[in-house]
C-alpha positions in Angstrom: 38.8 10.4 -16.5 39.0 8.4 -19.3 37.9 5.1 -18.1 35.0 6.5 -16.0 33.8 8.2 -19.1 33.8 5.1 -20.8 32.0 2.9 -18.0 29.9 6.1 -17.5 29.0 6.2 -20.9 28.3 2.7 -21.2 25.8 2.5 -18.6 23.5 5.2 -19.9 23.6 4.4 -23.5 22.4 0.8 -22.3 19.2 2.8 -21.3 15.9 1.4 -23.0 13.9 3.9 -21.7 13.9 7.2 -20.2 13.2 5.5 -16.7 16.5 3.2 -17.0 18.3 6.5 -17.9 17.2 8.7 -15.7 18.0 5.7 -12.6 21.4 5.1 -14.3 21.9 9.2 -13.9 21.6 9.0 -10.4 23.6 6.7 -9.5 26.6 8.4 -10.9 25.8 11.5 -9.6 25.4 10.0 -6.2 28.8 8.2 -7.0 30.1 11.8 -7.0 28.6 12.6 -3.7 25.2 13.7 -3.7 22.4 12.8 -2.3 19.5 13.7 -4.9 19.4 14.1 -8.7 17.3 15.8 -11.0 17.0 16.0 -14.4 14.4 17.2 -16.9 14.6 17.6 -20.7 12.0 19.7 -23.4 12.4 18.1 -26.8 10.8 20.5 -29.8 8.6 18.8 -32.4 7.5 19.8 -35.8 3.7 20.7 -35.7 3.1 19.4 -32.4 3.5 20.5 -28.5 6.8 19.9 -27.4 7.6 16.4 -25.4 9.0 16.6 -21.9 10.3 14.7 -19.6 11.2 15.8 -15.9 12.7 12.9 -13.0 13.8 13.8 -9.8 14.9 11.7 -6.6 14.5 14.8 -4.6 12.9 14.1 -1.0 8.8 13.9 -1.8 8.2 16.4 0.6 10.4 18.7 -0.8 8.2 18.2 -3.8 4.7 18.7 -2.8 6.0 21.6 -1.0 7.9 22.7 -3.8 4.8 22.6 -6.1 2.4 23.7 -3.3 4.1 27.1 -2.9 4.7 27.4 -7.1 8.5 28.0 -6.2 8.8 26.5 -9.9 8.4 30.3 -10.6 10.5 32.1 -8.1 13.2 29.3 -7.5 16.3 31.4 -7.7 18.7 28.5 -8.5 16.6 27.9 -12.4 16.3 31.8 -12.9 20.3 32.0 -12.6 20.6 28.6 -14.4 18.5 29.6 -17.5 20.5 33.3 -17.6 23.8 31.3 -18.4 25.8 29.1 -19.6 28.0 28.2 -16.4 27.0 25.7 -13.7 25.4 27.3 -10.7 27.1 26.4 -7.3 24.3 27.1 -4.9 24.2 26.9 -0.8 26.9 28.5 0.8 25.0 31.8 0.4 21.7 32.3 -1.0 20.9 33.1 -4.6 18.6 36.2 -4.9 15.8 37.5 -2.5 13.8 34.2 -1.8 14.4 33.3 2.0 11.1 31.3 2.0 12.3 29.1 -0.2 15.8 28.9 1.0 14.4 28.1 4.3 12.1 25.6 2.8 14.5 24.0 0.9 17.3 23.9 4.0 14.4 22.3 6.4 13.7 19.3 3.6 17.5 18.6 3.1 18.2 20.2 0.4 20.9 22.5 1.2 24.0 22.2 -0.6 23.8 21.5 -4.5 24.9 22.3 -8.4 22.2 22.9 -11.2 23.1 23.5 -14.8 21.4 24.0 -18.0 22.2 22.1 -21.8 21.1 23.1 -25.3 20.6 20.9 -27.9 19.8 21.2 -32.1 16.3 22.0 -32.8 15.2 24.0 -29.7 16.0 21.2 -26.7 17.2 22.4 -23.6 17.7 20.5 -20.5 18.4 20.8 -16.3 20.2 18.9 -14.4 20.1 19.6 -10.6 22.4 17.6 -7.8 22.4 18.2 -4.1 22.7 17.1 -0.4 22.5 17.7 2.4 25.4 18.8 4.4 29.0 19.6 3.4 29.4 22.7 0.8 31.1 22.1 -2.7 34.5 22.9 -1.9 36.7 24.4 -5.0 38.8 21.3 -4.6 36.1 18.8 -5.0 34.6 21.2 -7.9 38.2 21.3 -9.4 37.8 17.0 -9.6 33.8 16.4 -10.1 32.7 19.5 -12.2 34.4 18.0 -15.7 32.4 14.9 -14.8 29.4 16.4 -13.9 29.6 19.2 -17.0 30.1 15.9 -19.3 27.3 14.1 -18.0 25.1 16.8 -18.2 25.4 16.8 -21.8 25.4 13.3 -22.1 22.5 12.8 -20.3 20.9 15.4 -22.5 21.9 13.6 -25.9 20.9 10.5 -24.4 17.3 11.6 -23.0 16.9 13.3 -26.4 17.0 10.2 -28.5 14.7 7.9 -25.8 12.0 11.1 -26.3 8.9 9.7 -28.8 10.4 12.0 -31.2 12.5 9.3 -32.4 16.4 9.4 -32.8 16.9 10.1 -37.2 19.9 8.6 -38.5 22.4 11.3 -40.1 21.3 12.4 -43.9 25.4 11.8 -44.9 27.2 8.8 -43.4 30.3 9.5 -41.1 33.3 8.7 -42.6 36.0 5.6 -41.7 38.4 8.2 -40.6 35.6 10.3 -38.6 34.4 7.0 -36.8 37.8 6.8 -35.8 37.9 10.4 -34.5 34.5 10.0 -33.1 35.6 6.7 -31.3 38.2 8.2 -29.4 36.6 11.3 -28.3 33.9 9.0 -26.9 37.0 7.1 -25.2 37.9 10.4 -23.7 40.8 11.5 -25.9 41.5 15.1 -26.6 42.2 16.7 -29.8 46.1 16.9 -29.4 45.9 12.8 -27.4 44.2 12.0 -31.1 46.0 13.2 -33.6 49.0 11.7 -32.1 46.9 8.3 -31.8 46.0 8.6 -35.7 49.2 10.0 -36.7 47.4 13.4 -38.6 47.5 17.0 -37.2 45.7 18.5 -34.3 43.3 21.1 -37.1 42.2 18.1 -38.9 40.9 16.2 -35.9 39.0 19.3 -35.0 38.5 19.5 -38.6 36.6 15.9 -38.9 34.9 16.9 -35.4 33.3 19.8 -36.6 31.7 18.0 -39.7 30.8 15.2 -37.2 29.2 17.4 -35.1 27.1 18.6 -38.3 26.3 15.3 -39.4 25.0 13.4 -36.2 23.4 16.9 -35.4 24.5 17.4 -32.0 26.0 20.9 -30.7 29.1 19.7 -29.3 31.2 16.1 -29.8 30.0 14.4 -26.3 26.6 14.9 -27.7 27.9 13.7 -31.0 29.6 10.5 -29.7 26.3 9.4 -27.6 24.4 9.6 -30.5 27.0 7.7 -32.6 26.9 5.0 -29.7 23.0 4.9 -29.2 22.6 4.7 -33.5 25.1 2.1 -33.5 27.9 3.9 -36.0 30.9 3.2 -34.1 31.2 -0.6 -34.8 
């Protein structure tokens, strides 16, 4: 995985605007087999109404009729997605009570898909939505595409953050050499034990340094970290 993360993560840090991201973020999620992509993001700001930004590839007439019948208030798949903090595997079997819109959704292509919500510093939260339309998520692709897809969820969401007019603010206390290192490798795909072999130290003080990483670059978890390291320019 480590050299798709990389290549991955190059191609959406490259991003100038939320456009180029969001294009870039389809095209690996259709890499991984699906069809459409969607992928909207609500950025908090001081004094002011939150930003948003919301992209889909979905088919158009999925849209209007999605927006037509105001299934943005009964879709079953957000409801469940907004409740937790695991992915939601939808199609095989509908979620909830809503056969209108499962039938709606099933006559417009969308059948088969995977929709999970991200939470960010300062009150951000994000969706991303993948689907297509035949073949169910088998538990052995899920086994092989749902680390990439959970990663690129929150890279996405650390990505889409800092292109938002709110601006992306450098950290108040500079990283450290020894945390750039740490931070270099996690974005390279390395796990805690891989680095602390790699940097000759023990596995509690690279989670040690990624913890007050984490705190600096304000992010809520390293992936989030590491594209904000990338996108601010720290790692060089």
């Amino acid at each position: 995985m480590g050299n798709w993360r990389e290549d991955a993560l190059g191609r959406l840090t490259e991003s100038k605007t939320t456009d180029e991201l969001f294009a870039e973020l389809a095209r690996l999620t259709k890499e991984l087999g699906f069809e459409y992509c969607s992928f909207g993001i609500r950025v908090a700001a001081a004094n002011a109404t939150p930003t948003e930004s919301w992209s889909t590839t979905y088919p158009h007439s999925w849209q209007r009729r999605y927006f037509d019948n105001d299934y943005l208030h009964v879709d079953p798949i957000l409801a469940q997605a907004w409740r937790t903090a695991l992915p939601v595997i939808w199609g095989k079997s509908p979620l909830g009570q809503q056969h209108a819109f499962w039938e709606d959704a099933n006559a417009h292509g969308v059948r088969f898909g995977w929709t999970a919500a991200t939470w960010g510093r300062a009150h951000t939260n994000g969706l991303i939505s993948v689907a297509r339309s035949a073949e169910p998520l088998s538990q052995i692709e899920l086994d092989e595409i749902e680390p990439r897809l959970l990663w690129l969820a929150h890279t996405a969401h650390a990505a889409m953050s800092t292109l938002m007019p709110t601006g992306l603010a450098y950290p108040e206390h500079e990283l450290t050499p020894r945390e750039c290192e740490v931070l270099r490798w996690t974005a390279a795909g390395k796990t805690a034990p891989q680095i602390a072999v790699l940097l000759g130290i023990s596995e509690r003080t690279v989670n040690f340094h990624v913890t007050a990483i984490v705190e600096k670059l304000d992010a809520v978890n390293k992936t989030q970290a590491a594209v904000k390291a990338v996108l601010l320019d720290l790692l060089k």
